[in-house]
Structures are given as C-alpha cells and as structure tokens.
C-alpha positions as CSV (number, residue, x, y, z in Angstrom):
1,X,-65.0,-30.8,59.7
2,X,-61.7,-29.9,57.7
3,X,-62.0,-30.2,54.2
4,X,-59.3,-31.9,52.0
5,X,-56.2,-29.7,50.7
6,X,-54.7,-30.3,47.0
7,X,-51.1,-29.5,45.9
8,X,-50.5,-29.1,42.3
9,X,-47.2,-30.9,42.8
10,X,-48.5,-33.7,44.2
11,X,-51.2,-33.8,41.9
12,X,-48.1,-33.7,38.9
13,X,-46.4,-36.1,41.0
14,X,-49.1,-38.8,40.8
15,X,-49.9,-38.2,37.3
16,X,-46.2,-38.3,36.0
17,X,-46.4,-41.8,38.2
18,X,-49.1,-43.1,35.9
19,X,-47.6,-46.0,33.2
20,X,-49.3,-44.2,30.3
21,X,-47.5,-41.4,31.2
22,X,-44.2,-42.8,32.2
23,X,-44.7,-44.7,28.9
24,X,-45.2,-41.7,26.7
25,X,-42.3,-39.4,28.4
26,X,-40.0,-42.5,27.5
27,X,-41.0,-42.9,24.2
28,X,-40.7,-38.8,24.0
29,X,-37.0,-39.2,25.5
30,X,-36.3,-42.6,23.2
31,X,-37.4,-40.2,19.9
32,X,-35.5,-36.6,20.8
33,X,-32.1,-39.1,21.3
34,X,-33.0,-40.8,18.2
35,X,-33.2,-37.6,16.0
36,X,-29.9,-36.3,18.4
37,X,-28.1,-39.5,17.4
38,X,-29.1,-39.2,13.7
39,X,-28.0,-36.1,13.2
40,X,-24.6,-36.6,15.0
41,X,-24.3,-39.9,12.3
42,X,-25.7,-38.1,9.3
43,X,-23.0,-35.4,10.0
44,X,-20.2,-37.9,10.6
45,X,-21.2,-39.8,6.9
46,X,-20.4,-36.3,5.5
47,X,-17.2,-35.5,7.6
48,X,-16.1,-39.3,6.2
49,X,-17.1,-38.7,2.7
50,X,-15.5,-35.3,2.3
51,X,-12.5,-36.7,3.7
52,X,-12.6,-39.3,1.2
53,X,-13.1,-36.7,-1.6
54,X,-10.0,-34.5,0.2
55,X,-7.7,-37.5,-0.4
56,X,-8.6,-37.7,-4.0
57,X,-8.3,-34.1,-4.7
58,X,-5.5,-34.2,-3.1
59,X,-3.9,-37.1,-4.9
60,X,-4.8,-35.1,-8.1
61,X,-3.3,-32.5,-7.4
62,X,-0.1,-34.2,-6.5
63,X,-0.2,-35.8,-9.8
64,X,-0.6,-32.7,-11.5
65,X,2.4,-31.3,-9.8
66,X,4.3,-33.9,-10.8
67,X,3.7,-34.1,-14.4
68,X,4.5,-29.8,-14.5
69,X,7.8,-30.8,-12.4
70,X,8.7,-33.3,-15.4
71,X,7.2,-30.7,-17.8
72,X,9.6,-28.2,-16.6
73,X,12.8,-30.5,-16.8
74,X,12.1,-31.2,-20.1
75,X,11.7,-27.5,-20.8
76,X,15.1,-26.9,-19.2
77,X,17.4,-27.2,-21.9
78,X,15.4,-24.8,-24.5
79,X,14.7,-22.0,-21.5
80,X,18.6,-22.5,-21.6
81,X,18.9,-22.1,-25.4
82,X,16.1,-19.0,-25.0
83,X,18.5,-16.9,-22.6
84,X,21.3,-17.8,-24.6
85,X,19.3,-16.3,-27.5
86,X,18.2,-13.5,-25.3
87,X,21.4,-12.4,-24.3
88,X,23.1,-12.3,-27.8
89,X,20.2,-10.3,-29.4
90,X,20.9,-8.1,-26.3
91,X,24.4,-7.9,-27.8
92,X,24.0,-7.9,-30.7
93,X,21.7,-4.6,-30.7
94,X,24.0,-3.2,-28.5
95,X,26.6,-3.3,-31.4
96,X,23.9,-2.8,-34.0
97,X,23.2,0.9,-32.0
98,X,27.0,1.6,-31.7
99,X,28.0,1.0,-34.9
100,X,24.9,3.4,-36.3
101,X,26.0,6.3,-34.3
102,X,29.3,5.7,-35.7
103,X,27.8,6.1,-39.1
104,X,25.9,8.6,-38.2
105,X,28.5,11.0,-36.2
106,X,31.4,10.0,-37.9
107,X,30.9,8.4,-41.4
108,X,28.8,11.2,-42.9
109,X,25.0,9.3,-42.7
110,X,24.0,12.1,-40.2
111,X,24.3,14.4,-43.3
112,X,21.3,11.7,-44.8
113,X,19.2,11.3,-41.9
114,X,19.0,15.4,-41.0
115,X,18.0,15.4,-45.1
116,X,15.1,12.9,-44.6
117,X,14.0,15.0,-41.6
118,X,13.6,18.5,-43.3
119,X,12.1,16.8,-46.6
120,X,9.4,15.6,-44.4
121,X,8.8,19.2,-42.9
122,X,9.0,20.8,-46.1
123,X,6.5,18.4,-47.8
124,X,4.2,18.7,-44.5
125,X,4.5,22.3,-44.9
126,X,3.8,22.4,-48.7
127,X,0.6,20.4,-47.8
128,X,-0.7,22.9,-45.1
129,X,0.1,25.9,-48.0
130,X,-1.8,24.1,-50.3
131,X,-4.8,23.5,-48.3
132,X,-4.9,27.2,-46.9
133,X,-4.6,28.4,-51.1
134,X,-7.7,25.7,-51.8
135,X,-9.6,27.6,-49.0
136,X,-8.9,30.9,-50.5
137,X,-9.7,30.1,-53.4
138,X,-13.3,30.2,-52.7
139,X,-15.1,33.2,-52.9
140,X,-18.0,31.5,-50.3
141,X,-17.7,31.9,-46.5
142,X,-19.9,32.0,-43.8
143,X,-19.5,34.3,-40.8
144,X,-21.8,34.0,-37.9
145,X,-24.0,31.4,-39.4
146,X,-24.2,33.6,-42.8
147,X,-23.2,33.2,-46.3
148,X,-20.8,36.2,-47.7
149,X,-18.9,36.8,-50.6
150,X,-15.0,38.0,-51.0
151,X,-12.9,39.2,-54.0
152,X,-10.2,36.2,-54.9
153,X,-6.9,37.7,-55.2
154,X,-5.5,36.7,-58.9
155,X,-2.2,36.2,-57.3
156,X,-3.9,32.8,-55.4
157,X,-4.4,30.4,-58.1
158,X,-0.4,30.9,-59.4
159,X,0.6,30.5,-56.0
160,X,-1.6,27.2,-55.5
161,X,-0.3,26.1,-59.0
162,X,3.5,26.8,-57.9
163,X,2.7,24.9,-54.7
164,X,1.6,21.5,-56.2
165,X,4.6,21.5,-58.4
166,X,6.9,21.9,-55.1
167,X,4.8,19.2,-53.7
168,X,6.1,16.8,-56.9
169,X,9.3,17.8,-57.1
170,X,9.6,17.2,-53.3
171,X,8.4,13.3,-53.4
172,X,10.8,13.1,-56.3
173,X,13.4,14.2,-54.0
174,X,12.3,11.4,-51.7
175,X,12.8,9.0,-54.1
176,X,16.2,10.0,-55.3
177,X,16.8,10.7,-51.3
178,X,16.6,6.9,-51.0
179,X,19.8,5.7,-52.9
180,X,21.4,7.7,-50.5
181,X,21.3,5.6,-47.8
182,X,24.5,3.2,-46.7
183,X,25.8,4.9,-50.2
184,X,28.9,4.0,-51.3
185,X,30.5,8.1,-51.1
186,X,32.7,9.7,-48.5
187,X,31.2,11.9,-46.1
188,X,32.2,14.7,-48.1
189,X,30.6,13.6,-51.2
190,X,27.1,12.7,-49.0
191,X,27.0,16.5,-47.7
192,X,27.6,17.5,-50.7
193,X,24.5,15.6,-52.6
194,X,22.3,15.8,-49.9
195,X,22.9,19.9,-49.9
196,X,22.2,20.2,-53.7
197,X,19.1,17.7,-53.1
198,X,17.7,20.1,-50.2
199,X,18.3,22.9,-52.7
200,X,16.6,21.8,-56.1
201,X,13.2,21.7,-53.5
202,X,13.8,25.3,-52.4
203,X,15.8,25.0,-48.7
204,X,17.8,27.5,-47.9
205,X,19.8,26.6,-45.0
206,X,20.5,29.9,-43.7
207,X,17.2,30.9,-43.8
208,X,15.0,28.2,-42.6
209,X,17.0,25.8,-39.8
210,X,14.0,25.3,-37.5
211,X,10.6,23.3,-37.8
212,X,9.3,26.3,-36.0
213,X,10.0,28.6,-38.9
214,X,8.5,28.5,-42.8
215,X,10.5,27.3,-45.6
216,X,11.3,29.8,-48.2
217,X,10.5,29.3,-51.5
C-alpha cells in the first residue's frame, strides 16, 4: 500500500485559502497602503504649506524691492547734487595743487618750505647729539654683562651745554620760521630771510646740503 505524498506548496496553498488567513493578509495589505497613502498626504500638506509660505516670502520681498526702488528715486536728486560736489572738489584741488607749485617754483615759497625741511633735520640731529653727550657723560658702562668705569672727557659737558642752547635757538627759529609763510615779500626778500634764519642756527649751505651728512656747528 502507497503511502500519501505532501507538497509544501499545496500545503501553503490550502493554508493561504483559509478566511483567517485571507482575513489577516487583507488587513496586512489594507495597513501597508494606509501608512503608503499617509505618507504620500502628510508630504503633500508640506509641499502645500511651503508653497503657501513661498508666496508670502515672495510677496515680501517684492514689497521690499519696491519701497528701495522709491527709496532710490527719492535719493536721485541729492546723488545728483553729491557728484556735482564731487566733481568741483576734484577741481577745485586740481587748481588748489597748481596754483601751490606756482608758489612754490615761481613765487619764491620753495625758498620757505626747503627752510622748514633742514630746520627739522638740524633739530633731529641736535637731539641725537644730545642724547649721545648724556650717554657720555656717564662714567658707568657695562661690557659683557659687567660694570666698568671710564675717564669723562672735560670737553663733554661744554659740548652737551652748547648743544641744548642750539636745540632753543632752533625751535625759536621755528617760530619766527612761521610768519614766513604766504608772507607778504618778494622772492628775493624770502631767500634772503630764510638764508639769515638757516644761519643764526649754524647751517652752512656749502657745507652741509644733504640729510645724509652732519650739520656743522
């Protein structure tokens, strides 16, 4: 006698045909389209708000533009004015430097300017005389890391003295160098004053002409 044969597939087959089964595979197919068709409506909600939110950020900024477009029309008229402005300072200056070199090439000021210029050198270079003399003057100085001792020459405290004086008569010279400027003389007259003023501080033209080289007292 033959005994019975199973098949797994028929045995699924019948199973699957059950109603409790059929039931709960519907109910399984009925939930998965649920959560498929929640999903697809949750993201359309966002799509629809964000548009919304688009259109009103997008009205804003269409306000905004317009009220910088009327902005800038009523702003018109002074960036007008403002380049006017800007042009005639432009011109102005341009004149302003032209009419200086004039003074100075041709109306004698270069004779005052070149004056101001070796006044400040001198009195720079009386400074750095007067510091070095200071220095000398002290007998105390170390050399690697140790204290020694030198002789002060007696000729160093006359020549600090005769420094400092310079030093005054020199910002007195500035002063007085002052009412030079635009001053009512020829060009002549300016060389002429601004020579003797050099000279009452102790330049020598001849011998000192660069910034290089050391006035001579």
């Amino acid at each position: 006698m033959n005994k019975p044969t199973y098949s797994i597939d028929k045995f699924l087959e019948k199973v699957s045909a059950l109603p409790v089964v059929r039931q709960m595979v519907n109910e399984e197919i009925e939930r998965n389209n649920a959560e498929v068709l929640k999903a697809r409506m949750d993201c359309i909600n966002r799509v629809q708000a964000l548009e919304i939110e688009q259109r009103k950020a997008r009205a804003n900024v269409d306000s905004a533009e317009a009220s910088l477009k009327a902005a800038e029309e009523k702003l018109t008229p002074y960036k007008i004015r403002l380049n006017a402005a800007s042009q005639l300072l432009s011109e102005v200056n341009g004149r302003g430097q032209a009419a200086g070199q004039e003074l100075q090439l041709t109306h004698g000021e270069g004779c005052v300017s070149r004056m101001f210029l070796l006044l400040t050198h001198l009195h720079d270079h009386c400074k750095t005389q007067i510091s070095r003399l200071i220095e000398d003057l002290n007998p105390h100085y170390f050399v690697e890391g140790r204290l020694s001792f030198r002789p002060v020459h007696p000729s160093i405290k006359p020549a600090l003295e005769n420094q400092k004086l310079r030093l005054q008569a020199i910002e007195q010279a500035f002063s007085t160098a002052g009412l030079l400027v635009h001053a009512n003389m020829t060009p002549i007259e300016l060389k002429t004053q601004t020579d003797a003023l050099l000279a009452a501080v102790g330049y020598r033209p001849n011998a000192v002409e660069s910034f290089n080289d050391e006035p001579v007292l």
